[in-house]
N, C-alpha and C positions, 0 to 999 in steps of 0.2 A: 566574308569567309571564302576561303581559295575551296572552291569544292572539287578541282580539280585534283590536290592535293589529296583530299579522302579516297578516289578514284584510283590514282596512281599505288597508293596505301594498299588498300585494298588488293588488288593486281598483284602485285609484287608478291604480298601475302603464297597466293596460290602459286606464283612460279617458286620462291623459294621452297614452296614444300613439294616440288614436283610434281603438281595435281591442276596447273593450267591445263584448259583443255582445246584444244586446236581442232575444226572443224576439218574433217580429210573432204576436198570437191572430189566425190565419185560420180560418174557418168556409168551407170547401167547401161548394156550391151539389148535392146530386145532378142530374147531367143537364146541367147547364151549367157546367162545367169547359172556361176556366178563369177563369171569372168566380167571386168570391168574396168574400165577407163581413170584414171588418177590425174588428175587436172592440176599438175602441181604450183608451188607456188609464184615458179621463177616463168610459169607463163607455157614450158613442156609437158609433153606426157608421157604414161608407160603405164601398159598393162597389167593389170593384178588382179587375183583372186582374193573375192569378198569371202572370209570365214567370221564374221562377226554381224551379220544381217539378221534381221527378223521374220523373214519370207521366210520362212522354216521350210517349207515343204515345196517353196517355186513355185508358188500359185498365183506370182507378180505375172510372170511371165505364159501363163497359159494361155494358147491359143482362142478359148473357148471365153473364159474372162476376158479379155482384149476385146474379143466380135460382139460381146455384150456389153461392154462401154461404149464404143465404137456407134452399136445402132440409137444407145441411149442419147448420146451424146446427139450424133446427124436428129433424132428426133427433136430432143428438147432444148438444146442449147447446152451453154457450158453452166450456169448455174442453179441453183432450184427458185430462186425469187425472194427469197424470204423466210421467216421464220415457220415453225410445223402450223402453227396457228393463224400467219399470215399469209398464206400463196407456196408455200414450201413443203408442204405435202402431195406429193405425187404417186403414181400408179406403182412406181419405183422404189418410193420407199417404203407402201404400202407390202409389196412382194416381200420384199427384205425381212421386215418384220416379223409376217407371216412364215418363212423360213426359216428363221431360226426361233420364234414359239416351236416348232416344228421338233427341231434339230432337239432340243431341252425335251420336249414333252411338257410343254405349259401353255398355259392359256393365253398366254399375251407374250410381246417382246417392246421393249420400245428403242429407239437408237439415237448416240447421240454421236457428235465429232470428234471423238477417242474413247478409249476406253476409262481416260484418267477423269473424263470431266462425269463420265458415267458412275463413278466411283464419288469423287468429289460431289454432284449433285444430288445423289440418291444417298449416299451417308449425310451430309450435313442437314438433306429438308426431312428425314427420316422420324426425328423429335418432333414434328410440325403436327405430323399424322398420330404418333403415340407419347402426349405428354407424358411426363417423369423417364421416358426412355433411360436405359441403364446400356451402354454399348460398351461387350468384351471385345480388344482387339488384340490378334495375334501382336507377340512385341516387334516380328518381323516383317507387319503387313506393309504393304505399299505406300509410296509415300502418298498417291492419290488418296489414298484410305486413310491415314492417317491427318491426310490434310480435312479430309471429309467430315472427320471424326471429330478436330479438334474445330471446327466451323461450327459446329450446330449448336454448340453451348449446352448441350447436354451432359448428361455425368458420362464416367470413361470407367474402364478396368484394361489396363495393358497385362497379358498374361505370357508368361516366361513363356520362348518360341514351343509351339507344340507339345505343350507340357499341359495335359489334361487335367491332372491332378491341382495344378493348381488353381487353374481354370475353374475347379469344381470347390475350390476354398474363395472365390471370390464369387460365386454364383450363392453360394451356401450364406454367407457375410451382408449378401443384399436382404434386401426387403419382399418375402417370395409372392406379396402382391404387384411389385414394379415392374411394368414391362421391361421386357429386356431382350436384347439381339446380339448374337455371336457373329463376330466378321473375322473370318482368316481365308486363306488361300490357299490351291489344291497345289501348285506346283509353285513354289518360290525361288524365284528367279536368278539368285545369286549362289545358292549353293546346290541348285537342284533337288533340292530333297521334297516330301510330298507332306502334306498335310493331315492327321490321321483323324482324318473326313466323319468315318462309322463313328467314330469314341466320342467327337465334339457334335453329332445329330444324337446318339444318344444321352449327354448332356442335354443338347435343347430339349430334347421330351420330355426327359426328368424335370427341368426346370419352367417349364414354357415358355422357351425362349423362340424367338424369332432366330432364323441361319443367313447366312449372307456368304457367298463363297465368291474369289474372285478365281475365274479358269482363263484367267489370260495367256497364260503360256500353257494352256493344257486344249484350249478348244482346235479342231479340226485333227489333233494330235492323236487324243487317246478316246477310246469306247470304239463300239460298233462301226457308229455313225459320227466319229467326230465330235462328240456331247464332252467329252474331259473327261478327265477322271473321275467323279462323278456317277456319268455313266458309264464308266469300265467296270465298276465297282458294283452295279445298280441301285447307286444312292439318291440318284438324280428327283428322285419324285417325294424326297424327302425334306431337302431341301427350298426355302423359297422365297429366298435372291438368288439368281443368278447372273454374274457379271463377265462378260467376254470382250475379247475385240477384233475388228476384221483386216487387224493391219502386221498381222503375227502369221499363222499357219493360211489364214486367208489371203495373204497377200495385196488387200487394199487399204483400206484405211478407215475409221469410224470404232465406235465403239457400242457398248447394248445393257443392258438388262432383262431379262426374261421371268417370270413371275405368273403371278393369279393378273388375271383382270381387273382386280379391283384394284390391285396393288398395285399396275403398270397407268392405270387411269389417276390413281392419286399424287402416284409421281408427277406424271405430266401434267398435272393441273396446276402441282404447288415445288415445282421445282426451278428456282430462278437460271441453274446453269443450263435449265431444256427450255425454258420459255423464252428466252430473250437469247437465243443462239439459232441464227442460219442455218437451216437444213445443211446435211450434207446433198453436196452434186448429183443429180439424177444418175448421172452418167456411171460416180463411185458405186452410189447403190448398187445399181444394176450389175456391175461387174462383181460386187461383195455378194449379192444374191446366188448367182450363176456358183462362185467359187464355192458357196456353201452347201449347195446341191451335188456340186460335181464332186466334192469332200465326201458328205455320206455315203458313197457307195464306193468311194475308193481306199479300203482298206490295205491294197499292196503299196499305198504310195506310204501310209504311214508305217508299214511294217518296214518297208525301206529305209525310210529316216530314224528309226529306232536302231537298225542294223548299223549305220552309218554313225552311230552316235557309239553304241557299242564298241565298233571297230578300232575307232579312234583313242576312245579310254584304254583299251588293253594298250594301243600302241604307244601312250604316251608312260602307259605303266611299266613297261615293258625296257622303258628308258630308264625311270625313276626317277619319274617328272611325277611332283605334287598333285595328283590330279583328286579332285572331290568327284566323287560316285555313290549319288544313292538311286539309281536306277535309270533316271529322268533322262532326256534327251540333251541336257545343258553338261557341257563339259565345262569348268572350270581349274585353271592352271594357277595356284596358290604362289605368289610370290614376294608376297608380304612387305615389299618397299614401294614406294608411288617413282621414285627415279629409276630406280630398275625396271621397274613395267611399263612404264614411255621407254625408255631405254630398247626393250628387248620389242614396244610394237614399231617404234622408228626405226629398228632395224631388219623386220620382219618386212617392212613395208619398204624401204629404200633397196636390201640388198637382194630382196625375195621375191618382190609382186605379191607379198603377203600382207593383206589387209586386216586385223582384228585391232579393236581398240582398247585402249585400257581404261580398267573398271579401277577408279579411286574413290577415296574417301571427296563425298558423302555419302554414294550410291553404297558401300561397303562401310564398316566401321576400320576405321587407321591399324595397320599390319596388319589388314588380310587382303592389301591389294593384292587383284589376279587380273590373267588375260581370260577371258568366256570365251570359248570357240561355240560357232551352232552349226555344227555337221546338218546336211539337208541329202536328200534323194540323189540332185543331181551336182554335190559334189563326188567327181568318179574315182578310181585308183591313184590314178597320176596326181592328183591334185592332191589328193591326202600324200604319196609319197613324198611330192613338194613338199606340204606343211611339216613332214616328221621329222625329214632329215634338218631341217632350216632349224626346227625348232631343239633339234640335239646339238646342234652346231653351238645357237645362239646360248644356250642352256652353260655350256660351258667357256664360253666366249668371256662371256658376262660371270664366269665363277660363281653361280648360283650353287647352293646345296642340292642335290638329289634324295629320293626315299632311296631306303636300303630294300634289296629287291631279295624277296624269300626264297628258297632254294625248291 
């Protein structure tokens, strides 16, 4: 068999439907984020601005996170030793843990090495713990969740995106003695829009269902304290999964669940993606700790990034550029072809120093590829003026359609 040939197949596949996806080498600047380095292909470089990063809030680059990796690091070394259970539990991730039980208001947290494997390990051993489990999942949930979900071999209910109603005809359709757990997501990540949080915890109480929220793109962002929306809300303690991660508004890396004690204990006992996985680095921890502490009390950094997110929606509207708004901090630019959206980010990025990457089919379903911009704090004036004019340029460069702009 030529498997080479399958290979080639395959490949091709994805470049003809203009959804290859080419890794961009960026070199991060310390201290000037989000300016950065483009390591191109031909072996030169040139300067560009990152508008497509997950450092939401520039918490990669804090002085205060750096000095706390920094001493972790000079103390323990570059790795933790081993698994939580074998030499990989440290004073460091101990902290960690304890800071974001903290952050939630719950009795436990546990952490794993993203958010995705947190998602994926705690949905699939979930059945382990509550035979006949019945798991509703939003139809839009993450793929980590989805992967989770269809793992455990347990029964499913996919329920039409945020559509409570029907959610409540396949809650009604089960068997109202089978356990059962609700998993959706407070801020979903592709069109920004929010999850109506209160309507699907008053479903679980009517039903007795177990809640499962992923605040991936919402932890450090939204509430008081950085808790998500969630806690904006004060829903947080009603809730009980909580799934986040430290490589978004925290700017490191790792991932978490936060829960009851007993919940967080059962996991890690019978979770193969937490048992048999190397701690994260003393060093990450430490620096995700720090970040998560210096977050709860810094309310003006997230009202900034909310401003910042805002600003840029009016201005892209303003043009009569596609843009999706339902509040959230994710701007996405609706442009509906996979060659026109490479098209307009290789142009953005060769004539502009403008970095955003384009979101294809499979992260999106086929014509509704877009460009996500993630506006942050310390992107300033200048650079958004960069990104608006480039992007009015390129908008008709490219002969895309415009919305019709209301008088």
């Amino acid at each position: 068999m030529d498997h080479t040939a399958y290979l080639d197949a395959a490949l091709a596949r994805l470049h003809e439907e203009g959804r290859y996806r080419v890794f961009m080498d960026i070199e991060r600047a310390r201290g000037q984020f989000p300016h950065a380095t483009w390591h191109k292909p031909d072996g030169t470089t040139a300067p560009v601005v990152v508008w497509c990063g997950n450092d939401y809030l520039g918490m990669g680059q804090h002085p205060e996170v750096l000095a706390a990796m920094h001493e972790a690091l000079d103390a323990t070394g570059a790795g933790s030793g081993g698994t939580r259970n074998i030499s990989g539990t440290t004073v460091w991730h101990k902290r960690l843990e304890a800071e974001l039980a903290d952050l939630h208001r719950k009795e436990a947290a546990l952490l794993f090495t993203s958010a995705y494997i947190a998602n994926d390990a705690t949905l699939s051993t979930l059945p382990k713990l509550f035979p006949g489990l019945i798991i509703y999942s939003d139809a839009l949930n993450h793929a980590s969740m989805i992967e989770g979900i269809r793992r455990n071999g347990g029964a499913k209910r996919v329920f039409r995106h945020n559509d409570t109603e029907h959610l409540r005809e396949l809650l009604e359709a089960d068997d109202p003695d089978a356990p059962k757990l609700i998993a959706f997501e407070s801020v979903y990540s592709m069109d920004g829009d929010f999850g109506p949080i209160e309507a699907i915890l008053d479903l679980a109480q009517e039903f007795g269902a177990l809640t499962y929220i992923d605040e991936v793109h919402a932890v450090g962002m939204y509430g008081p304290r950085g808790g998500g929306v969630a806690e904006r809300d004060g829903l947080m303690g009603r809730i009980d999964i909580i799934n986040g991660t430290l490589a978004k508004a925290y700017g490191v890396m790792g991932g978490y669940i936060a829960a009851s004690a007993k919940m967080v204990d059962a996991i890690r006992s019978y979770a193969p993606g937490f048992i048999f996985t190397t701690s994260l680095p003393p060093a990450v921890a430490a620096g995700a700790a720090t970040s998560v502490r210096l977050l709860k009390g810094d309310r003006a950094r997230r009202e900034a990034h909310q401003q910042a997110a805002a600003v840029l929606k009016t201005r892209f509207k303003a043009l009569g550029l596609p843009v999706i708004d339902h509040g959230s901090h994710i701007v996405p630019v609706m442009v509906g072809d996979p060659v026109h959206t490479k098209q307009l980010s290789d142009l953005l990025l060769s004539e502009h120093g403008i970095y955003v990457q384009p979101i294809n089919y499979p992260t999106v379903p086929r014509g509704t590829e877009r460009l996500r911009f993630t506006p942050s704090p310390v992107h300033g004036p200048d650079e958004m003026d960069r990104l608006v004019r480039a992007m009015d340029a390129l908008w008709s460069q490219c002969a895309l359609n415009r919305a019709e702009l209301s008088a």
